[in-house]
C-alpha positions as CSV (number, residue, x, y, z in Angstrom):
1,X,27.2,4.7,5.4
2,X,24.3,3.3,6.9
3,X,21.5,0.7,5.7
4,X,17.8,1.9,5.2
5,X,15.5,-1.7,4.7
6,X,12.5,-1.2,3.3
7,X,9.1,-3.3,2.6
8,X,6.3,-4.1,0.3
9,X,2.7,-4.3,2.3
10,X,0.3,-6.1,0.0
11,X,-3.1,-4.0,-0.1
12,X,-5.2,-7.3,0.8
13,X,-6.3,-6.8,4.5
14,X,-9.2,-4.8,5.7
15,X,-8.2,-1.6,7.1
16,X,-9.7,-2.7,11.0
17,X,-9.0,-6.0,9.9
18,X,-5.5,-5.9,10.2
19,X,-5.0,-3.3,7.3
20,X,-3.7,-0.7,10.2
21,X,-1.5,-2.6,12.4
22,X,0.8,-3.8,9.1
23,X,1.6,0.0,8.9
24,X,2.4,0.4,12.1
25,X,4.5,-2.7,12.6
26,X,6.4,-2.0,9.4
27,X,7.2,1.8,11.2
28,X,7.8,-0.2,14.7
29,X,10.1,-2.5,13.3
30,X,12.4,0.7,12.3
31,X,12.0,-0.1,8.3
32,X,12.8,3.4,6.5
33,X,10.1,2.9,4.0
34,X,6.9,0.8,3.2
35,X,5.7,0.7,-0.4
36,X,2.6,-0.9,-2.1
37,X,1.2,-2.0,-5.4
38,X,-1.2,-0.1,-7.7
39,X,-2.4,-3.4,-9.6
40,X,-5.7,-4.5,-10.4
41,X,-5.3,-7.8,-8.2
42,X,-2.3,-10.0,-8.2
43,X,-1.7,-13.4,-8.8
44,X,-3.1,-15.8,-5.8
45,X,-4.7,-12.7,-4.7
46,X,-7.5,-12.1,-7.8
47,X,-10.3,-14.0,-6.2
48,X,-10.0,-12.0,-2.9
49,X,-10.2,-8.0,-2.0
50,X,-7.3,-5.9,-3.3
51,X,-7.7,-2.3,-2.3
52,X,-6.5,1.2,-4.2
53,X,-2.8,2.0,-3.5
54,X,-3.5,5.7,-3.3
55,X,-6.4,5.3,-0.3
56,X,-4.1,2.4,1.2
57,X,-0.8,4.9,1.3
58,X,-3.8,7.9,2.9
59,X,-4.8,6.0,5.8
60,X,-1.3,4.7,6.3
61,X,0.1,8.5,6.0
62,X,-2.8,9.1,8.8
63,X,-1.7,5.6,10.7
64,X,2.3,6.5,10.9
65,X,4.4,8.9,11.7
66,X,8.0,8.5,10.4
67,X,8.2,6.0,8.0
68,X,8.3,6.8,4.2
69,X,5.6,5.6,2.1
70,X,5.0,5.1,-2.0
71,X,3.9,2.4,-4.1
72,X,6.3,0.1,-6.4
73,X,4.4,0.4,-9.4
74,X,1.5,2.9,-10.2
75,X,-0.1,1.6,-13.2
76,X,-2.5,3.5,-15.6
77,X,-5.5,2.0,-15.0
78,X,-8.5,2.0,-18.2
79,X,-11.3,5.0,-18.1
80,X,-14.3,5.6,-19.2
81,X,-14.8,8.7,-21.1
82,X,-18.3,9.9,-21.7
83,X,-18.6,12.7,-24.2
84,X,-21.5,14.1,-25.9
């Protein structure tokens, strides 16, 4: 039986301002999977930028190369629905 650890990567940083090298850490450090959050914003985080899970999880896919990647919560999110 072996242990897989896994990690949650917050969807707060900048892509080239350290957005990238999070990714990649989390695969150097030999974590089996990284996850996200598909929230609107987040508690201490509402007043600063909190990026899409589904882009963040793209340019991590595009960033990595083994580690397993998904987010923790996918929320339905309110649309707008024009009709007429």
């Amino acid at each position: 039986m072996s242990l897989r650890l896994s990690t949650v990567i917050l969807p707060v940083d900048r892509w080239h301002e350290g957005g990238r090298a999070k990714w990649q850490r989390a695969e150097e450090l030999g974590f089996h999977a990284a996850y996200t959050y598909d929230h609107l914003s987040w508690r201490t985080f509402r007043d600063r930028a909190w990026f899409g899970a589904l882009p963040t999880l793209t340019a991590a896919a595009t960033a990595t190369e083994r580690i397993r990647l998904g987010t923790l919560v996918t929320s339905v999110k309110p649309r707008s629905c024009i009709t007429g």
